[in-house]
C-alpha positions in Angstrom: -80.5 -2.9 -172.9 -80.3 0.6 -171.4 -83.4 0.3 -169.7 -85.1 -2.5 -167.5 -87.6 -2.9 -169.8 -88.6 -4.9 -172.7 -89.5 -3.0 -175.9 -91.6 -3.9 -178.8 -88.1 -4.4 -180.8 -87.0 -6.8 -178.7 -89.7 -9.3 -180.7 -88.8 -8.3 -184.0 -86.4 -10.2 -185.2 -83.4 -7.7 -185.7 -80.6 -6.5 -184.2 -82.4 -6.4 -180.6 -84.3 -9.9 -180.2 -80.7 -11.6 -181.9 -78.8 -8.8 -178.9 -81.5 -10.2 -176.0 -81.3 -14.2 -177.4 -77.0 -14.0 -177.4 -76.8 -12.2 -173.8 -79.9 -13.5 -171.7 -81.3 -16.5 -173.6 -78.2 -18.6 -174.7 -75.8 -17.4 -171.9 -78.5 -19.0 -169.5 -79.5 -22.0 -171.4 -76.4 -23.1 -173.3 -75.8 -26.3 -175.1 -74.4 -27.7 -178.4 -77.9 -27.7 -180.0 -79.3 -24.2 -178.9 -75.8 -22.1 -180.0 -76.5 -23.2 -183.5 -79.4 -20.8 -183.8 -81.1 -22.4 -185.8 -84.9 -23.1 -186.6 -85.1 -25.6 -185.0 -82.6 -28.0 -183.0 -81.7 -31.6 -184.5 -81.7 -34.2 -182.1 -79.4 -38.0 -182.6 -81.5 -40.1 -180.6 -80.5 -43.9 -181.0 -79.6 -43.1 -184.5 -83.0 -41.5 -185.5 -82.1 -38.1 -186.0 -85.1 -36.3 -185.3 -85.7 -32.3 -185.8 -87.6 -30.0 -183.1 -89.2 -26.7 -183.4 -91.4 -24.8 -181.5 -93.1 -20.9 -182.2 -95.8 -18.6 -181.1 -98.2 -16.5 -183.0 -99.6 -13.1 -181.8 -100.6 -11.5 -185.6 -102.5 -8.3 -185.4 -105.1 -8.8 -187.4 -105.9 -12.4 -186.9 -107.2 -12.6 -190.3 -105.5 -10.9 -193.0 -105.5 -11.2 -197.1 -103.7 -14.3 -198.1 -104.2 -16.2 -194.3 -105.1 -15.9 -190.5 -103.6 -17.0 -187.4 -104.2 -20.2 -187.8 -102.8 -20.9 -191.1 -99.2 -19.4 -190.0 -99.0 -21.2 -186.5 -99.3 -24.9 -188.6 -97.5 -23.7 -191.6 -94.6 -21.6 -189.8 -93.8 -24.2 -187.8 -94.1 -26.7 -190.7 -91.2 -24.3 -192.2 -89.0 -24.2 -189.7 -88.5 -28.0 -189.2 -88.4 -28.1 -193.4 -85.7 -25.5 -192.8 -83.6 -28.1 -190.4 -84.1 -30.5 -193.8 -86.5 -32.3 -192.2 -89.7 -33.8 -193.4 -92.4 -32.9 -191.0 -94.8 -35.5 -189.2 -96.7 -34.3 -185.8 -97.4 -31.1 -184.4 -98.5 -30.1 -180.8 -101.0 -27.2 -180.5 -101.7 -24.8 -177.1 -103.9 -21.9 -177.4 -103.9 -18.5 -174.9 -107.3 -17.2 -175.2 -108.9 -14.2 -173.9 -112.2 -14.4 -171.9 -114.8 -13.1 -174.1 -113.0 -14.6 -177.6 -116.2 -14.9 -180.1 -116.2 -18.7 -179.9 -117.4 -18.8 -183.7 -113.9 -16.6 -184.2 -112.4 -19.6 -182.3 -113.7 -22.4 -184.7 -112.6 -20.5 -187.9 -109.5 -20.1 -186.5 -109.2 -24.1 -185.8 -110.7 -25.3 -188.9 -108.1 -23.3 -190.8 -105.5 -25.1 -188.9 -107.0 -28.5 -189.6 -107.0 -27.3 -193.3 -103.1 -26.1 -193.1 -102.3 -29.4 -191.5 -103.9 -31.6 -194.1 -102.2 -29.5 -197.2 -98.8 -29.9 -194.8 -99.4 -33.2 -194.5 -98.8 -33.4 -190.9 -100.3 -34.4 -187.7 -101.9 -32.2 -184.8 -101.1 -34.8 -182.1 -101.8 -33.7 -178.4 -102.5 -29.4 -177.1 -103.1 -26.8 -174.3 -106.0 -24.2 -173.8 -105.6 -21.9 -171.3 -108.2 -18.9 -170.8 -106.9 -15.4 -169.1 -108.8 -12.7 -168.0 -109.9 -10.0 -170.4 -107.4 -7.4 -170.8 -104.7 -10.2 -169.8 -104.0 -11.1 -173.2 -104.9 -9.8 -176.7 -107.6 -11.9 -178.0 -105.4 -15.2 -178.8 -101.8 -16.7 -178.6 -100.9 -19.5 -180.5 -98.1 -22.0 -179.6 -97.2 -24.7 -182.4 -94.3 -27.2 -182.0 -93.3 -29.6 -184.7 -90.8 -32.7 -184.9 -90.0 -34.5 -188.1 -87.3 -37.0 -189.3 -84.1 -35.7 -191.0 -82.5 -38.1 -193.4 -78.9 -39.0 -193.0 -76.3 -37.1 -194.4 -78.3 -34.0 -194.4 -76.9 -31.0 -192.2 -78.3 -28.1 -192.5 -77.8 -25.2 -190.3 -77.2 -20.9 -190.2 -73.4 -22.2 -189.4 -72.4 -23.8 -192.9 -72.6 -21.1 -195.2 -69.1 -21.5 -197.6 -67.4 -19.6 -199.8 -68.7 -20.1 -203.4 -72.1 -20.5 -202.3 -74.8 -19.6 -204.2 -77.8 -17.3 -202.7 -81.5 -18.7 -203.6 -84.6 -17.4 -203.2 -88.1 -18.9 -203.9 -90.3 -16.0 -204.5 -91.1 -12.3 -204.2 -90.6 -10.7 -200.5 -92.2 -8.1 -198.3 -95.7 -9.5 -199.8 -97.0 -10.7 -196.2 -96.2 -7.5 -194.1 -98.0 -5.5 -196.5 -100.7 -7.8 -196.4 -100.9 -7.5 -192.9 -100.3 -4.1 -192.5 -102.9 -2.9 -195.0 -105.5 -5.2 -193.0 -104.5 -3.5 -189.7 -104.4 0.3 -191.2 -107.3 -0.4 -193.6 -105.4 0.7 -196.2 -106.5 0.3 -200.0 -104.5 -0.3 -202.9 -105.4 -1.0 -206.6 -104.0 -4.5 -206.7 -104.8 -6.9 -204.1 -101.8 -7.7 -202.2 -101.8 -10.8 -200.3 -99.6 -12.8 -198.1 -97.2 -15.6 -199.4 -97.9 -17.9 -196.9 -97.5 -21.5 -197.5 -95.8 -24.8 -196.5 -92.3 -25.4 -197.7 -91.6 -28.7 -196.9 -92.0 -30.1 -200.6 -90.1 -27.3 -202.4 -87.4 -28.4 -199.8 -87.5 -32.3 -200.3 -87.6 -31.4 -204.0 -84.4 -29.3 -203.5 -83.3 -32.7 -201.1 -83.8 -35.0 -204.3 -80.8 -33.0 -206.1 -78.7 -33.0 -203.4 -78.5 -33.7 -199.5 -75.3 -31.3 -199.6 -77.3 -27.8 -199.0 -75.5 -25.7 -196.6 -78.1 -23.3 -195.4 -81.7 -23.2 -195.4 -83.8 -19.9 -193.7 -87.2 -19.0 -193.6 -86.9 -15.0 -193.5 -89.7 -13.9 -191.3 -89.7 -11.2 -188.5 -86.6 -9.0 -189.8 -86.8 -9.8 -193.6 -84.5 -11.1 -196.0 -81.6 -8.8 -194.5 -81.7 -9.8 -191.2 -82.0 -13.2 -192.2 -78.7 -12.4 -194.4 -76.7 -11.3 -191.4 -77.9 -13.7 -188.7 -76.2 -16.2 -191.5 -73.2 -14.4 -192.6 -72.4 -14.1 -188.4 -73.1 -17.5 -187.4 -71.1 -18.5 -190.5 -68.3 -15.9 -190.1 -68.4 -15.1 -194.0 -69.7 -12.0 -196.3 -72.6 -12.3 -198.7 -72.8 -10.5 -201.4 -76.4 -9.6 -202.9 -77.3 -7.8 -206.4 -80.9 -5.5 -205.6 -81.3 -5.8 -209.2 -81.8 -9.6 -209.0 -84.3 -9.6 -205.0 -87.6 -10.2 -206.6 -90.4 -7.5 -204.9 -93.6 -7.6 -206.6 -94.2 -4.1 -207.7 -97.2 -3.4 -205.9 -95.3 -4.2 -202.7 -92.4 -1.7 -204.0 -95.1 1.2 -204.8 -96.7 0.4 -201.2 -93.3 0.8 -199.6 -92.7 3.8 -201.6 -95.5 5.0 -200.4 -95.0 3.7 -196.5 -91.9 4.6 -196.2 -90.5 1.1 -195.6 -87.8 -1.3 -196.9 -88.8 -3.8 -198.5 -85.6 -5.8 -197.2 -87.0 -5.8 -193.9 -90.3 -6.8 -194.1 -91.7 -10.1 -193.0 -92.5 -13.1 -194.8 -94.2 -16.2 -194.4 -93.9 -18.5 -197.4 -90.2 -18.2 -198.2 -86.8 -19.7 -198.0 -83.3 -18.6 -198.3 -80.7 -21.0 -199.7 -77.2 -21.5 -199.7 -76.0 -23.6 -202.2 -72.3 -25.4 -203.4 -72.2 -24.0 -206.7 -71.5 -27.4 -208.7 -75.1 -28.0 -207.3 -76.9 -24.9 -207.8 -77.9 -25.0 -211.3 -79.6 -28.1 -211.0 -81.4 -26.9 -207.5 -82.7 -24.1 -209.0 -84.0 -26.3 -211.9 -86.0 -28.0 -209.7 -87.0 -25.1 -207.7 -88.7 -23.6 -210.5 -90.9 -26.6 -211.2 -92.6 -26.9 -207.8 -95.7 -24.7 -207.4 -93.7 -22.8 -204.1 -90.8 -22.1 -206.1 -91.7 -21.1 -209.4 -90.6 -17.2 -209.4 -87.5 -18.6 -207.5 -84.2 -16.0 -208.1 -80.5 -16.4 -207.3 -80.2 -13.0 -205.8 -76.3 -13.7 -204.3 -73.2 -15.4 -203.2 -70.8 -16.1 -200.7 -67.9 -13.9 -201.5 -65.4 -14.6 -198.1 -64.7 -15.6 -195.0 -65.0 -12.7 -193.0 -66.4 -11.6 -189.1 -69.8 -11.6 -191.1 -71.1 -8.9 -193.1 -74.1 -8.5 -195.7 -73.4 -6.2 -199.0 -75.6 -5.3 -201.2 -74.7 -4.1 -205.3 -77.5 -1.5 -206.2 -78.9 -1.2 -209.1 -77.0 2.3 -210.0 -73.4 0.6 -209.3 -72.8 1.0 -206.0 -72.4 -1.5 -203.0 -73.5 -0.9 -199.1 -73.3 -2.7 -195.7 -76.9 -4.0 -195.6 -77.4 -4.7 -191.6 -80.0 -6.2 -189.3 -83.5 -4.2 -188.4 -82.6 -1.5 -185.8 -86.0 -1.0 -184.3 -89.7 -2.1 -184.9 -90.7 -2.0 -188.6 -94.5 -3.5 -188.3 -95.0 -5.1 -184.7 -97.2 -8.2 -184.2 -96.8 -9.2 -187.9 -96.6 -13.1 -186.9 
């Protein structure tokens, strides 16, 4: 940080909010569970092994094609304990509103969470309201955090990627920053695009039922799929190895990128999951990947390739291969 100052990119999930998290956040607040990195932190209490997440949303628009506000502070957090292998069961809800909030806006906005929660099958247990002056905050913050129960013999984490390991994906990317950037800009295009979000946690029990021994599993929101990529390949000091021809991108969100001038690699999502898989396993994985209703466009897009400082390639589609990194910058702020 050059400055004494904190910059839009410093929330965007790329190379300066993983930079600000190393130096300021886990120098301060070290333990075993936090320098993981992961989603969420898995706790061993009395033998219950328990997973705990916790996340805010600040989208800009609060309603967008595909979701709202709402709908990604119950389902992202649903994710992220899903992504420790968890099965989710209670949430906790605190809302940051602005004085002046239409209180109509306000009911939509819960209602849409009670909705999310009952698809999710989870609990929202106990909350927080706060109200701040106008002009003190920008319309409304939400806070979700989420425990759940994860099954022995399950250990998932951003630290046990292997070599061998198969690269899954579940779906097409880039389709909710689009979505929420066309909302906010008022942009038109001839195909609807819409955001993919959705709750995970059955496509990941599903992937559970064929095997507990899944290395790595990552929702890739702020920073994209690439960012996501690196954060793993670091924390598991290996390179991965990705083939563009094979990273499914709906093709109106290519042709709105195109258009935009952005990378497709680097925009958010909110209903997707990177995973590395033991390739004696991943045939049968991405069997049943395909047959749940959140997987069913689900690609194998890469693999592990060596153990390494931690790198991310990527084999174009014209034959040849280049460092992919982590978002320098601020692609699309406030996008979850």
């Amino acid at each position: 940080m050059k400055e004494d100052k904190i910059l839009l990119s410093h929330g965007s999930g790329g190379k300066l909010s993983f930079n600000l998290i190393k130096k300021l956040f886990l120098s301060n607040f070290n333990n075993p569970y936090l320098e993981r990195l992961d989603d969420g932190a898995v706790l061993n209490i009395e033998g219950l092994k328990l997973a705990y997440t916790t996340d805010s949303y600040t989208v800009d628009p609060l309603f967008f094609k595909g979701g709202n506000i709402g709908e990604l502070a119950v389902y992202g957090t649903v994710n992220d304990l899903a992504m420790c292998g968890a099965t989710p069961l209670y949430l906790s809800c605190s809302f940051i509103i602005e004085e002046g909030f239409s209180l109509s806006l306000l009911k939509k906005i819960v209602l849409s969470m009670r909705e999310a929660s009952v698809v999710a099958r989870v609990d929202i247990v106990t909350g927080d309201t706060k109200v701040v002056n106008k002009g003190a905050a920008d319309k409304i913050f939400i806070n979700t955090s989420g425990v759940g129960i994860v099954e022995d013999g399950v250990n998932i984490s951003g630290s046990n990627a292997k070599v061998g390991d198969v690269v899954i994906i579940n779906g097409p990317i880039g389709s909710h920053g689009i979505a929420v950037l066309s909302e906010r800009e008022g942009l038109k295009f001839e195909t609807e695009i819409k955001s993919d979000t959705a709750p995970l946690s059955s496509l990941v029990a599903d992937m559970l039922e064929i095997s507990n021994d899944i290395h790595v599993l990552r929702d890739p929101t702020r920073g994209g799929l690439s960012t996501t990529l690196n954060e793993i390949a670091l924390s598991s000091k290996v390179d991965v190895e990705m083939n563009e021809g094979d990273i499914p991108i709906q093709e109106e969100v290519r042709a709105a990128c195109e258009m935009l001038g952005y990378d497709p690699l680097y925009l958010a999502n909110e209903g997707k999951v990177v995973a590395f898989v033991p390739s004696e396993v991943a045939p049968e994985v991405f069997k049943k990947m395909r047959k749940n209703k959140y997987g069913e466009e689900s690609k194998i897009i890469g693999k592990v390739v060596r153990k390494s400082e931690g790198k991310v390639f990527l084999n174009t589609t014209i034959g040849g291969k280049r460092i992919v990194d982590m978002l320098t910058g601020e692609q699309l702020p406030r996008i979850c």
